[in-house]
Backbone as ProteinMPNN parsed JSONL, in Angstrom:
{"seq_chain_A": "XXXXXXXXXXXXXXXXXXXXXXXXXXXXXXXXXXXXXXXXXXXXXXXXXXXXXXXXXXXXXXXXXXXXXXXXXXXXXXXXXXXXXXXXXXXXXXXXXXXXXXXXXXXXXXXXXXXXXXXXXXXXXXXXXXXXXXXXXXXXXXXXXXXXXXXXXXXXXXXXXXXXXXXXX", "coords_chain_A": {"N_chain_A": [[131.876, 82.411, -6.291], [129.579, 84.067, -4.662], [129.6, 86.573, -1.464], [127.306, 86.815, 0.922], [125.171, 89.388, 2.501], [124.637, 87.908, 5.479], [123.324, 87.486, 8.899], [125.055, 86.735, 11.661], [123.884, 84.915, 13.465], [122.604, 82.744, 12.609], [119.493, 81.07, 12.606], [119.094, 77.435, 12.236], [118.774, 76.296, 8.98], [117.912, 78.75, 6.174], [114.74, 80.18, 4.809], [113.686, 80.234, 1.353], [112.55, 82.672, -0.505], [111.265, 83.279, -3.615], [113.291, 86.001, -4.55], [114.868, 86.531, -2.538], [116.477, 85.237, 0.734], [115.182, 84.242, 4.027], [116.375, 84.36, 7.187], [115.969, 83.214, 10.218], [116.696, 84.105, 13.53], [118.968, 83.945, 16.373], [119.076, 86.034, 18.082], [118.282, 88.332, 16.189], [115.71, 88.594, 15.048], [113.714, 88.084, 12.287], [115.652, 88.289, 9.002], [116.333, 89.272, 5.985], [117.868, 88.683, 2.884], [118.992, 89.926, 0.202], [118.919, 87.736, -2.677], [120.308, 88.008, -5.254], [122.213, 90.263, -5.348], [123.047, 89.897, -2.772], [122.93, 91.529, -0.394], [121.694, 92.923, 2.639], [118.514, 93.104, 2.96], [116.248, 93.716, 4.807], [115.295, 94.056, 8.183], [113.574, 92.179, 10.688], [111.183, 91.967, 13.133], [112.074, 92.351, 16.378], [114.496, 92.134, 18.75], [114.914, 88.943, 19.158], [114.616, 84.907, 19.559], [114.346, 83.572, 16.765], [112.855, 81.56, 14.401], [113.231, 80.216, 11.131], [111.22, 81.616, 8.79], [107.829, 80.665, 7.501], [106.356, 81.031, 4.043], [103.545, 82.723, 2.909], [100.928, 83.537, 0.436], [103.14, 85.741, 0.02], [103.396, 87.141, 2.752], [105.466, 86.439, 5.636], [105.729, 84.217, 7.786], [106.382, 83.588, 11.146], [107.529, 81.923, 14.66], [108.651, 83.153, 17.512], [111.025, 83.797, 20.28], [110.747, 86.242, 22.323], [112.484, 88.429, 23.665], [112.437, 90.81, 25.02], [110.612, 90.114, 27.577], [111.649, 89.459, 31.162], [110.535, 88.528, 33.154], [110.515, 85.922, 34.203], [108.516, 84.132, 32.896], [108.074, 82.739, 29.823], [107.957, 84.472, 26.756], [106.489, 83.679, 24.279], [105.937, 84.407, 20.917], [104.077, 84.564, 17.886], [104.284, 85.602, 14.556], [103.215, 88.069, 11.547], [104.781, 89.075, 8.958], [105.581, 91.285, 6.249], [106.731, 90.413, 3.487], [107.65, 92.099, 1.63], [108.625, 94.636, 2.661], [109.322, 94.08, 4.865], [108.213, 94.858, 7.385], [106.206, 94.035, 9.914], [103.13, 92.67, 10.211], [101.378, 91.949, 12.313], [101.26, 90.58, 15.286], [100.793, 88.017, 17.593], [100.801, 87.013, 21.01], [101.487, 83.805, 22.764], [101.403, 80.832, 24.802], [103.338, 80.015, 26.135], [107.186, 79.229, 24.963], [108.055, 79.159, 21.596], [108.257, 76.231, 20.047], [109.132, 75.619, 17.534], [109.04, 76.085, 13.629], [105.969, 77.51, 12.255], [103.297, 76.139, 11.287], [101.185, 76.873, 7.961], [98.325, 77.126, 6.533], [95.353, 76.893, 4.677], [94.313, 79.52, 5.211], [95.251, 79.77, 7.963], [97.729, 80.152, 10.377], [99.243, 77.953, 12.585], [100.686, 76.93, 15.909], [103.181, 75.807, 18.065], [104.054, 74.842, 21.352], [106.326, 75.084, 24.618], [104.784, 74.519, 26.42], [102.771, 72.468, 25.926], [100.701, 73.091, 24.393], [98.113, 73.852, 21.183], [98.034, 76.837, 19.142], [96.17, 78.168, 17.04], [95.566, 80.97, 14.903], [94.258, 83.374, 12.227], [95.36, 83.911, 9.706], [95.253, 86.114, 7.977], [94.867, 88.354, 9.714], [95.679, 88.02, 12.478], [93.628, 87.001, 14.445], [92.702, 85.385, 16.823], [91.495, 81.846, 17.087], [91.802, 79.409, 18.271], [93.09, 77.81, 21.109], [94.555, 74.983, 21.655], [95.434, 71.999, 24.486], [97.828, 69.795, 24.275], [98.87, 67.345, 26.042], [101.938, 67.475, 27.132], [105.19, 69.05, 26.079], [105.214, 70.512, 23.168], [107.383, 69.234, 20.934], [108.059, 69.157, 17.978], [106.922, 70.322, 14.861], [103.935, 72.543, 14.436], [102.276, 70.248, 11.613], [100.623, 71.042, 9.315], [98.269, 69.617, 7.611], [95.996, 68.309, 4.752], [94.004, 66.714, 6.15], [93.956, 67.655, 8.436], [95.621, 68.815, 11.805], [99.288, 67.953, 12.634], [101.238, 67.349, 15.871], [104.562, 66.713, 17.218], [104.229, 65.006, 20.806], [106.141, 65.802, 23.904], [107.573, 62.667, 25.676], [104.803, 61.604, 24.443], [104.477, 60.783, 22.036], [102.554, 61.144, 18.669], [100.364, 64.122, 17.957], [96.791, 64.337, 16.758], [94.598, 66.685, 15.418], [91.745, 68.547, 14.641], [90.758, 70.627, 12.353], [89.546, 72.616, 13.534], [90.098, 72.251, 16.132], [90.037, 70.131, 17.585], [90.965, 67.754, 19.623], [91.509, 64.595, 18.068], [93.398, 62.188, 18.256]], "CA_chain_A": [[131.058, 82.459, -5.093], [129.403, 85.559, -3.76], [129.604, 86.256, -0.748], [126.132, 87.567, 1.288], [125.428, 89.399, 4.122], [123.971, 87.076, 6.125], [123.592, 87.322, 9.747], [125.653, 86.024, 12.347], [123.692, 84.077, 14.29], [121.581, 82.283, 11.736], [118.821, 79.521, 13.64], [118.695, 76.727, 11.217], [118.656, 76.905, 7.009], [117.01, 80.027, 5.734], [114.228, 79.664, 4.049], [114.105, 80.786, 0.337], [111.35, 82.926, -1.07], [111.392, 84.273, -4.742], [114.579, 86.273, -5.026], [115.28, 86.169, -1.448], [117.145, 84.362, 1.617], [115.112, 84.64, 5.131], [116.77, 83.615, 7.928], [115.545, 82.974, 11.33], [117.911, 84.311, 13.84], [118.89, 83.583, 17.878], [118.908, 87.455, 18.689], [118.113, 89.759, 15.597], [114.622, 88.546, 14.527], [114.102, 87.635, 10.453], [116.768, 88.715, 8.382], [115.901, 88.899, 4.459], [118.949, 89.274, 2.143], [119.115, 89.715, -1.725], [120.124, 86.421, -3.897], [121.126, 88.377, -6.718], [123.08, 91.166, -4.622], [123.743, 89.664, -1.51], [122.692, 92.754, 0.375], [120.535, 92.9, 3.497], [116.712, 94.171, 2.703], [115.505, 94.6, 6.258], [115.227, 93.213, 9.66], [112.166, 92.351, 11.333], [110.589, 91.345, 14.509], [112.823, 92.68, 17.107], [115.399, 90.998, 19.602], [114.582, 87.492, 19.547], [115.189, 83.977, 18.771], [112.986, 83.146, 15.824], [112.797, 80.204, 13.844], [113.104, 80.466, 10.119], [109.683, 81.802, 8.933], [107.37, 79.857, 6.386], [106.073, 81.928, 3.489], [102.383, 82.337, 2.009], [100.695, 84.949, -0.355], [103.529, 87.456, 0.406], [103.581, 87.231, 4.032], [106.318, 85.381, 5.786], [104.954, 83.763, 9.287], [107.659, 83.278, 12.011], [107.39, 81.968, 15.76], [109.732, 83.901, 17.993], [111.146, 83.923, 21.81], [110.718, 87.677, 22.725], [113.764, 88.93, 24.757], [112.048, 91.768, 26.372], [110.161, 90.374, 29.026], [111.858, 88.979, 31.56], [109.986, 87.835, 34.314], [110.567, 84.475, 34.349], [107.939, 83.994, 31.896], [108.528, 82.336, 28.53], [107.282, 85.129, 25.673], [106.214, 83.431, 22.772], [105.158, 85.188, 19.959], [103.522, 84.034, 16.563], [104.114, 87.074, 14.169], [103.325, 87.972, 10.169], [105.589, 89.959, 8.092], [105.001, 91.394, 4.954], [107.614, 89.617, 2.5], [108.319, 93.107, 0.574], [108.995, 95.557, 3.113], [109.934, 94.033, 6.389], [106.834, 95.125, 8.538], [105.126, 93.883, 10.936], [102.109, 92.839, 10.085], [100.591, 91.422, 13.345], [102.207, 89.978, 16.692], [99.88, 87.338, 18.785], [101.337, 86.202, 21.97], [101.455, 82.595, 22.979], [101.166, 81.095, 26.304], [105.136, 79.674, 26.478], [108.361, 79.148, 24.203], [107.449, 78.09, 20.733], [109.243, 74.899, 19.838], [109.722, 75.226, 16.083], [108.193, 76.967, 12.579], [104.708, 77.491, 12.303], [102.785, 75.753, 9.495], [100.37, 77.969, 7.42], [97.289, 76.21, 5.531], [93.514, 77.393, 4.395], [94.416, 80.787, 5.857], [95.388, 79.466, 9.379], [98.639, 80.071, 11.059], [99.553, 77.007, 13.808], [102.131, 76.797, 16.507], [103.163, 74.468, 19.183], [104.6, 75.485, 22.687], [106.814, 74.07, 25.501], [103.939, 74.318, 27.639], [101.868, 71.772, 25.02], [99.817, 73.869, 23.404], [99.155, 74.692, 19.711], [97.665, 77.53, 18.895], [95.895, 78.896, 15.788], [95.212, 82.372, 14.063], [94.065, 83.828, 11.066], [96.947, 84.351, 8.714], [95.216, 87.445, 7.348], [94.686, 89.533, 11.092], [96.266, 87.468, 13.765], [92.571, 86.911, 15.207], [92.595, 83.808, 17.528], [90.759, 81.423, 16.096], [91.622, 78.14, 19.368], [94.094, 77.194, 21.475], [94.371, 73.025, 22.558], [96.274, 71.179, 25.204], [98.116, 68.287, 23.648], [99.636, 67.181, 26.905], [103.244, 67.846, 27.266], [106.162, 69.932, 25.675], [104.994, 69.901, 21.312], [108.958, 69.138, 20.536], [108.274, 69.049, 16.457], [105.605, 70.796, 14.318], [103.266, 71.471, 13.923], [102.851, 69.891, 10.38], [99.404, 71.336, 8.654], [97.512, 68.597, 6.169], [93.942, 68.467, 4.507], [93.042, 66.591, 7.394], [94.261, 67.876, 10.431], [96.897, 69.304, 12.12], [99.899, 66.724, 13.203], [102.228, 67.73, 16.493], [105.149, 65.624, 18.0], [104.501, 65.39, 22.075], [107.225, 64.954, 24.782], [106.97, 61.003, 26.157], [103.576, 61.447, 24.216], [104.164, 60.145, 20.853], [102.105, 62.457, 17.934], [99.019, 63.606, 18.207], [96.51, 64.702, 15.835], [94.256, 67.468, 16.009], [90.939, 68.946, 13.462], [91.172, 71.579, 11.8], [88.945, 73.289, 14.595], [91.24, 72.147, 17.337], [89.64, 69.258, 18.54], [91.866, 66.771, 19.606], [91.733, 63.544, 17.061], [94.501, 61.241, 19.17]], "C_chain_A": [[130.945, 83.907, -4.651], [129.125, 85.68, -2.547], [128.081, 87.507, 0.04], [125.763, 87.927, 2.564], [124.552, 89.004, 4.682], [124.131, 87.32, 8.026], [124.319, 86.405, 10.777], [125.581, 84.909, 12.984], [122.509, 83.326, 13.738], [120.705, 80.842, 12.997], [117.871, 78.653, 12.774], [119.241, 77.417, 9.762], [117.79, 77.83, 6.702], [115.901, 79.344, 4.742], [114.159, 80.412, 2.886], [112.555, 81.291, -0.261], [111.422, 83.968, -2.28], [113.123, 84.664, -5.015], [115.75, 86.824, -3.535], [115.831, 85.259, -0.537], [116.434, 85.067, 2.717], [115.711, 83.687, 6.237], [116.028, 84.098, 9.66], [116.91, 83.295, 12.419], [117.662, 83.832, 15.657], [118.599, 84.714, 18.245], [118.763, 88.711, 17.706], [116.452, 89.242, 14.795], [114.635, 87.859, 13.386], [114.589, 88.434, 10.201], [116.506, 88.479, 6.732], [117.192, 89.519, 3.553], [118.969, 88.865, 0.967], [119.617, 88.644, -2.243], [120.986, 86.726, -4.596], [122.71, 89.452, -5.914], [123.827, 90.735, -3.624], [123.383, 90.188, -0.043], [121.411, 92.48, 1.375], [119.502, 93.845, 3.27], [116.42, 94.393, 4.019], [115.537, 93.398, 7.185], [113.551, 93.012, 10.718], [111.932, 91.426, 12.808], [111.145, 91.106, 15.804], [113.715, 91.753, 17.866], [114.605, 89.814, 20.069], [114.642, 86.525, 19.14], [113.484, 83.681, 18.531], [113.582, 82.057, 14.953], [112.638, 80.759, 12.519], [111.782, 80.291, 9.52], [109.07, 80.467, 7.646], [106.409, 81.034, 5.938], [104.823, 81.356, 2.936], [101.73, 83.097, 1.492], [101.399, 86.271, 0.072], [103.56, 88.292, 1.771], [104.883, 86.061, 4.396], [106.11, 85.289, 7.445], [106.08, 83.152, 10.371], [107.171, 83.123, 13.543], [108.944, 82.631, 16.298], [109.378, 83.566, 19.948], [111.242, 85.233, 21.793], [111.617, 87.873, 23.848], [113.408, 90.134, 25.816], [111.454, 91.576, 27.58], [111.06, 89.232, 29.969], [111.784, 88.709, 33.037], [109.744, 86.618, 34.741], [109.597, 83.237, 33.589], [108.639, 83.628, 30.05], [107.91, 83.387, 27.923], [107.341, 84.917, 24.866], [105.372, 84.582, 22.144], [104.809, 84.571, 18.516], [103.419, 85.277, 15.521], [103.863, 87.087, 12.603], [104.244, 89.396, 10.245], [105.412, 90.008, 6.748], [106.438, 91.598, 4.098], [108.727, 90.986, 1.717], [108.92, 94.139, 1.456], [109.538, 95.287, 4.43], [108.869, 94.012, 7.503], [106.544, 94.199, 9.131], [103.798, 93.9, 10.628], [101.073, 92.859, 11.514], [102.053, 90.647, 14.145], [101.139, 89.134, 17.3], [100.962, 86.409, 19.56], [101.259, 84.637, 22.509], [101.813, 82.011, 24.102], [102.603, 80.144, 26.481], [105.705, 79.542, 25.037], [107.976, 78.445, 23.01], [108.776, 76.704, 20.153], [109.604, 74.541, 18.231], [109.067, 76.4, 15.389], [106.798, 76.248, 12.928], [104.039, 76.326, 10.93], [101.526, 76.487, 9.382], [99.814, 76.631, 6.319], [95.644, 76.312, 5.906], [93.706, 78.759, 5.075], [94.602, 81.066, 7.349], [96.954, 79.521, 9.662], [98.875, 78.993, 12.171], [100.871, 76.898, 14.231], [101.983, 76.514, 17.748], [103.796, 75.253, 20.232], [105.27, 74.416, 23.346], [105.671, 74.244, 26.615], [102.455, 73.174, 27.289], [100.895, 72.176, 24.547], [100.136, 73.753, 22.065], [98.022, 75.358, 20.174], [97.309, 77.532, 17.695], [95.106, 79.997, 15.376], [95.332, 82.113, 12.734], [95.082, 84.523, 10.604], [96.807, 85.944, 8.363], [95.412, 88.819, 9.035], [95.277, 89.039, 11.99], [94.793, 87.345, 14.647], [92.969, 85.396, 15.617], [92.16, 82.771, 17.344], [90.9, 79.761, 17.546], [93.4, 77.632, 19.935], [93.919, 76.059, 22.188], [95.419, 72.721, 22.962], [96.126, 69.634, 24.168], [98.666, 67.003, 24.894], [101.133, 67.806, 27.286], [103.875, 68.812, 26.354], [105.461, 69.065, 23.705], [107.012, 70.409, 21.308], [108.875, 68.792, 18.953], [106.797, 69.586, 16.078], [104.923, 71.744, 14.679], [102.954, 71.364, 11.954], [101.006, 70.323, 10.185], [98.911, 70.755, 7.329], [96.338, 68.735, 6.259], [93.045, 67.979, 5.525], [92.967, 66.818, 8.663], [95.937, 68.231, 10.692], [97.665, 68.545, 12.756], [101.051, 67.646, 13.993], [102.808, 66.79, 17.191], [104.719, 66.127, 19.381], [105.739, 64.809, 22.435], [106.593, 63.759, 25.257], [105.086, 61.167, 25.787], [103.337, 60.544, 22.365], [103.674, 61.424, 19.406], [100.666, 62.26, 18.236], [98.149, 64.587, 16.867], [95.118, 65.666, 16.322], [93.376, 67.958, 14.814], [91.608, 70.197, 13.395], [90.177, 72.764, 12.839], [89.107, 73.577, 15.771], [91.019, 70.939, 17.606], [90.976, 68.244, 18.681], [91.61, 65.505, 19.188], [92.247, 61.764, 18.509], [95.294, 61.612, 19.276]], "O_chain_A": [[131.842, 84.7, -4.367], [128.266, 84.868, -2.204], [127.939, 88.689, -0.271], [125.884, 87.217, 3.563], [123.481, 89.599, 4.558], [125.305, 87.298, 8.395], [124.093, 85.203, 10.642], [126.467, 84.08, 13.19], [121.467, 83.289, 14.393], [121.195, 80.064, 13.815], [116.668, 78.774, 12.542], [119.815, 78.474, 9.498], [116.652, 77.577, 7.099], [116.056, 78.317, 4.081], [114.591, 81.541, 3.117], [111.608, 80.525, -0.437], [111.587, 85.177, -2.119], [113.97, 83.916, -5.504], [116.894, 87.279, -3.53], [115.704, 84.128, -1.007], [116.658, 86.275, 2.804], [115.571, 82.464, 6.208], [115.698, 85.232, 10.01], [118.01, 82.801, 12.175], [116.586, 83.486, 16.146], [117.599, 84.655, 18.961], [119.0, 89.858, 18.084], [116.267, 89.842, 13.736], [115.494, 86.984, 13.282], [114.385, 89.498, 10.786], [116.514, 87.307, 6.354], [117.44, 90.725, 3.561], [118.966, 87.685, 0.616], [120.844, 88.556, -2.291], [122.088, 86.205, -4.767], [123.912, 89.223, -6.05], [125.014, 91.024, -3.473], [123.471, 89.614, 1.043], [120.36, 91.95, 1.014], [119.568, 95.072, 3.356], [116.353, 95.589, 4.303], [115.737, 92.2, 6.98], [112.781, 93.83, 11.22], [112.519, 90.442, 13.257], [110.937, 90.059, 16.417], [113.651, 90.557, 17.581], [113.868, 89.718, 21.051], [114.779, 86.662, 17.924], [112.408, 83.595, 19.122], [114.788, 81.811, 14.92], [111.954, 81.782, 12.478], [111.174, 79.222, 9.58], [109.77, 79.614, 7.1], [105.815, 81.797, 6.7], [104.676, 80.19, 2.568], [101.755, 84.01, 2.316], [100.898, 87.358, 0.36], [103.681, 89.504, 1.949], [105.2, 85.107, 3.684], [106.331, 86.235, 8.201], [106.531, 82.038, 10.106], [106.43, 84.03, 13.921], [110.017, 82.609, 15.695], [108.372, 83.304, 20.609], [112.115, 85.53, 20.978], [111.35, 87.398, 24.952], [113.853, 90.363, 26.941], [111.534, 92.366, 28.52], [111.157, 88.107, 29.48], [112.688, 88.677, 33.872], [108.872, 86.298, 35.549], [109.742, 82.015, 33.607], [109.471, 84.251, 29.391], [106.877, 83.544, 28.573], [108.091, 85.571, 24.141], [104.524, 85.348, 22.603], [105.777, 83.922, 18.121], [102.421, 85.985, 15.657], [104.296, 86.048, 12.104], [104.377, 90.303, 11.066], [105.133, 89.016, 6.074], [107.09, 92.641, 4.047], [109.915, 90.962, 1.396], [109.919, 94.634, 0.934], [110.149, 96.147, 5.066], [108.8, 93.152, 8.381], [106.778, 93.186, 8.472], [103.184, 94.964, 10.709], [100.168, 93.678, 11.68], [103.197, 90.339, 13.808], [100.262, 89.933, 17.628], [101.682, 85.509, 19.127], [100.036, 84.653, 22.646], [102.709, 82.646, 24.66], [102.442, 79.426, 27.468], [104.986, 79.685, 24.048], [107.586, 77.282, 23.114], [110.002, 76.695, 20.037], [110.166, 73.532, 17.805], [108.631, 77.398, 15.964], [106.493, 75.188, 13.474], [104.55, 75.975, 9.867], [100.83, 76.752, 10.362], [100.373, 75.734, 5.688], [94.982, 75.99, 6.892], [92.66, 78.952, 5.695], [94.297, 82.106, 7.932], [97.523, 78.691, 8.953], [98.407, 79.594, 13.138], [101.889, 76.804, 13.545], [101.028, 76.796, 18.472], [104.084, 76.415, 19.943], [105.127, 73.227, 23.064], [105.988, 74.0, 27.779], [101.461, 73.035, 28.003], [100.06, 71.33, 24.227], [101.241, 73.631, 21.537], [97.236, 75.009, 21.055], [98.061, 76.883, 16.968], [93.888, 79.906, 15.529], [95.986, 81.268, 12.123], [95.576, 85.558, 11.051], [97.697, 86.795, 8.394], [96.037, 89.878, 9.099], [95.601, 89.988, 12.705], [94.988, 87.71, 15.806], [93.42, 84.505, 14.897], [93.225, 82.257, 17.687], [89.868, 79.092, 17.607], [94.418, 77.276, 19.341], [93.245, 76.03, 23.218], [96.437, 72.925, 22.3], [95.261, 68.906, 23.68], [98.813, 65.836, 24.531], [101.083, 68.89, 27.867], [103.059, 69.51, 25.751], [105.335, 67.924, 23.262], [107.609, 71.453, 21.57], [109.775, 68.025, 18.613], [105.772, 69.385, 16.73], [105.421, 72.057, 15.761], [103.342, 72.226, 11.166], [100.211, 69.836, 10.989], [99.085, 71.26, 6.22], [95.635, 69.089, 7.206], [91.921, 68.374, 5.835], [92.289, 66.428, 9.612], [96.975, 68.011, 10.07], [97.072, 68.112, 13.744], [101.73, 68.466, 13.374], [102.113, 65.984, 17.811], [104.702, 67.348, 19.542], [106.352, 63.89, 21.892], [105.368, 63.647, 25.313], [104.226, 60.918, 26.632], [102.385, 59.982, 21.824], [104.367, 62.421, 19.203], [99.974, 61.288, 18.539], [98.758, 65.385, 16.154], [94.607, 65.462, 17.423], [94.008, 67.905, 13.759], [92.552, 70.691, 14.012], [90.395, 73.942, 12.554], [88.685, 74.517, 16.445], [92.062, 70.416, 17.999], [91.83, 68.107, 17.804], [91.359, 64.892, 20.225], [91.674, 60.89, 19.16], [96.169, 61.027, 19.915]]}, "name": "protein", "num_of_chains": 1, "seq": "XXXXXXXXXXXXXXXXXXXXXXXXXXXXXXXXXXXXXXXXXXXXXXXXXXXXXXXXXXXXXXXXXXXXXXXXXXXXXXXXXXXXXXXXXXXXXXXXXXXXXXXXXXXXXXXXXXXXXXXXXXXXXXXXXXXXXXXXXXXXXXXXXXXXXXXXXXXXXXXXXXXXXXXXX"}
């Protein structure tokens, strides 16, 4: 057994991409550490609890709580990172606390909120692309299929949503 440096405060199972381990952390951002070595490659997306990202052509897409503002305001963030170097590709803000990983599909980024929102951007720029009220707190998802985007609500059940936003049921 080798042992790897992994961050402390891991949030959730890392997810695994190529010859990598990213992990999603409570207070250091994504965390990407060597399989073969062990060794930490880089840190990204500053103080905040992020959710273990989901990876797609070489980007790795992560929702995050942003620790800097604190005005009583939730600061979600929806961010890309570029898989090889750590960067920062893009940051788009989100109008409260995101409630899980994003799902990535047809070149769309989506992500749910405690304020019932999802959101979705363009994977490649972070351009906006619609944000829809689902009702309540999205507490799972959201899950991105050929036909539509699926998010759990609080005391709402799931609801389903086009690929344009509209709301389905």
């Amino acid at each position: 057994i080798r042992p790897i440096d992994a961050p402390e405060d891991p949030l959730y199972s890392p997810t695994l991409a190529g010859d990598r381990a990213l992990f999603g952390t409570f207070a250091g951002g994504v965390v990407a550490v060597d399989l073969d070595s062990g060794a930490r490659m880089w840190e990204a997306g500053a103080p905040s609890r992020t959710y273990p990202p989901v990876v797609a052509d070489g980007v790795a897409y992560a929702t995050a709580r942003r620790w800097e503002t604190d005005d009583g305001e939730r600061a979600g963030v929806v961010l890309a990172i570029d898989l090889g170097s750590g960067a920062v590709r893009w940051a788009v803000p989100l109008d409260g606390d995101p409630t899980a990983p994003p799902a990535v599909r047809d070149g769309t980024v989506y992500a749910g909120t405690n304020r019932g929102r999802v959101h979705a951007v363009g994977a490649a720029d972070g351009d906006r692309r619609w944000r829809e009220s689902v009702g309540d707190w999205v507490t799972r998802g959201p899950t991105a299929a050929a036909d539509g985007i699926y998010v759990v609500v609080l005391d709402g059940g799931v609801a389903k949503l086009a690929h344009d936003g509209t709301v389905e049921w």
